[in-house]
C-alpha angles and dihedrals in degrees: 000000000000118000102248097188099064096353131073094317098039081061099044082048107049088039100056097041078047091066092029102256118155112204089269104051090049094044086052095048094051099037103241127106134275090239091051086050084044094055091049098053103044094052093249088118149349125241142257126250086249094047093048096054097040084058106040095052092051079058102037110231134115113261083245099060092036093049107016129096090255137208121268109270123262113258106261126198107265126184102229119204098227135022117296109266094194129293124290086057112139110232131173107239120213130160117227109194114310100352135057111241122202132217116205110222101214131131114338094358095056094050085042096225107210147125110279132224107275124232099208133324123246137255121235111272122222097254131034116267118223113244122247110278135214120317091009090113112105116225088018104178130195117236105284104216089199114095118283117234108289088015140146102311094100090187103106159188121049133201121200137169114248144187118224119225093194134347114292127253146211096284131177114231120205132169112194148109101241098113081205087074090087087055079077090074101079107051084042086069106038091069125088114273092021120228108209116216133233114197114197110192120219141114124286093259087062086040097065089033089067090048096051090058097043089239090123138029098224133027118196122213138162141191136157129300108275099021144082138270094252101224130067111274118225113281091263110014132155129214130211132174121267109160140317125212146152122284117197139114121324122203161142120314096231097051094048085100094048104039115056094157153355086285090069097040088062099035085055094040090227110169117245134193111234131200124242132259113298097027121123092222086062099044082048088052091048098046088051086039086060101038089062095038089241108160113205089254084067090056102061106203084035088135102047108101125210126199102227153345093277094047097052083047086052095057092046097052087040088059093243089122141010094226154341142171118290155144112279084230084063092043101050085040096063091035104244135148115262139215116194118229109155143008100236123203113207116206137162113229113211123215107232082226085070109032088105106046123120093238090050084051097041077053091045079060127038081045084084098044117122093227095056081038087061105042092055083053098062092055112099116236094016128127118202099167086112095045107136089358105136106225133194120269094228 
């Protein structure tokens, strides 16, 4: 039986989600029909001369490239979301618009922290269950101090030579720090023809900054109820609804008595993680910083950066700091205490370059889908009520 997943089907495959095809559409351009294209690409059988060659001219391609083992493919000019960091990294590969961007896949990008698809949610049980405790949280992290992806470096973009490992395909493209975003895989490739889905985790600053520069087709940001986003949208854009939650302190279980806001934690000295430039848990920190004429000197830990809401979550349940500023989701995922600071609102910009794309159109639809609906749902302190909603840009 052929190997589906790199021999004769693996190709058939990639190269028809590579032009858009769905089964149907190949099957009717070569003649043949959608269970025989079916059986091909899944391993089940090889195909016929005829077959073969049916298939490979609605493609095409020669029967050769379409069924043979292949050269490795030529290096091709990428746009890569943060500076090189030398050759043999891995990197996902998706063209937006008229360029292919690359996502390095280092750190937490690379292990796509995030939360995952539910099965089910249970019931109450008939006693309480003790919260996890201290160093419970798995891939707990300590603050990294370097620059997160799409961070501060303001110097892109970069081109850099890459190897592709298969052809590329649709592919949406999101910068953002909802750690939901990944939950848009799933009904993305569920349609026909699928449209995979590259998350690339930063703050909102870095977010627009990647629009701006049409490196992305979505940019998330967020910011509190009645204000602005803080940061120029792209000449153009459009905004939908994603989520909105609570953003406030997040912190040990056994201080949430003792800390009821940023005043405690400095008059206790307690360390905290902190996010980097450009993100709105920072710029909240700051605000609250200044409203209580706190300096940073007052904040121990003040300069430590973290990449996201679940990683600052992570430090504080692994002990490496008493508190930072997070998403209540984060907080109540990795079972710590929370202290409200802000109503955030949680929305993806659109550059007008890619409002038509089939990947920006593929992410206006599954947003209303009952599956993603649900699964924001079970997530505790999330509100989906906006989700796919289009919003005004004032």
């Amino acid at each position: 039986m052929t190997d589906a997943a790199g021999g004769t089907g693996g190709n058939l495959r990639f190269a028809r989600q590579a032009r858009g095809f769905s089964q149907q559409q190949l099957a009717s351009m070569a003649g043949v029909s959608r269970q025989a294209v079916s059986a091909v690409e899944s391993g089940h059988s090889d195909p016929s001369l005829r077959v073969a060659l049916a298939l490979a001219q609605a493609l095409g391609l020669t029967v050769e490239e379409l069924f043979g083992p292949g050269e490795p493919a030529a290096p091709v000019t990428a746009i890569s979301l943060a500076p090189p960091d030398g050759s043999g990294i891995r990197v996902s590969l998706a063209p937006v618009g008229e360029r292919l961007v690359a996502l390095p896949l280092l750190g937490d990008t690379g292990a796509r922290l995030g939360f995952l698809p539910a099965g089910g949610l249970a019931v109450p049980a008939p006693r309480q269950q003790p919260l996890p405790g201290r160093g419970t949280a798995t891939g707990a992290q300590a603050p990294a101090a370097a620059d997160p992806p799409g961070g501060s470096r303001d110097t892109g973009p970069w081109p850099i030579s890459v190897r592709p490992v298969g052809p590329t395909r649709p592919t949406l493209v999101v910068a953002g720090c909802d750690p939901a975003l990944p939950l848009l895989a799933t009904p993305l490739a569920l349609l026909d023809p699928p449209v995979a889905f590259a998350w690339w985790p930063c703050g909102s600053g870095a977010a627009l900054r990647l629009a701006r520069q049409g490196l992305v087709h979505a940019a998330g940001v967020h910011a509190q109820r009645g204000g602005g986003d803080g940061a120029r949208l792209p000449d153009g854009a459009e905004m939908v609804g994603f989520t909105a939650w609570r953003e406030g302190i997040v912190l040990r279980p056994e201080l949430s008595s003792a800390v009821t806001g940023l005043d405690s934690i400095a008059r206790h000295r307690l360390r905290i993680v902190n996010r980097e430039p450009g993100a709105e848990a920072r710029r909240l920190l700051d605000a609250e910083r200044v409203r209580l004429r706190l300096t940073k000197d007052d904040l121990p830990g003040y300069d430590t950066q973290a990449a996201g809401h679940l990683q600052v979550a992570s430090a504080v349940s692994a002990g490496l700091a008493a508190a930072g500023i997070a998403s209540e989701p984060a907080a109540r995922a990795y079972g710590l205490g929370f202290v409200p600071l802000a109503e955030e609102r949680f929305r993806l910009v659109i550059p007008a370059e890619h409002a038509a794309s089939r990947e920006v159109q593929a992410l206006l639809r599954v947003l209303s889908s009952p599956w993603l609906l649900a699964q924001l749902a079970s997530l505790p302190g999330y509100d989906a009520a906006s989700c796919g909603t289009p919003l005004s840009k004032t």
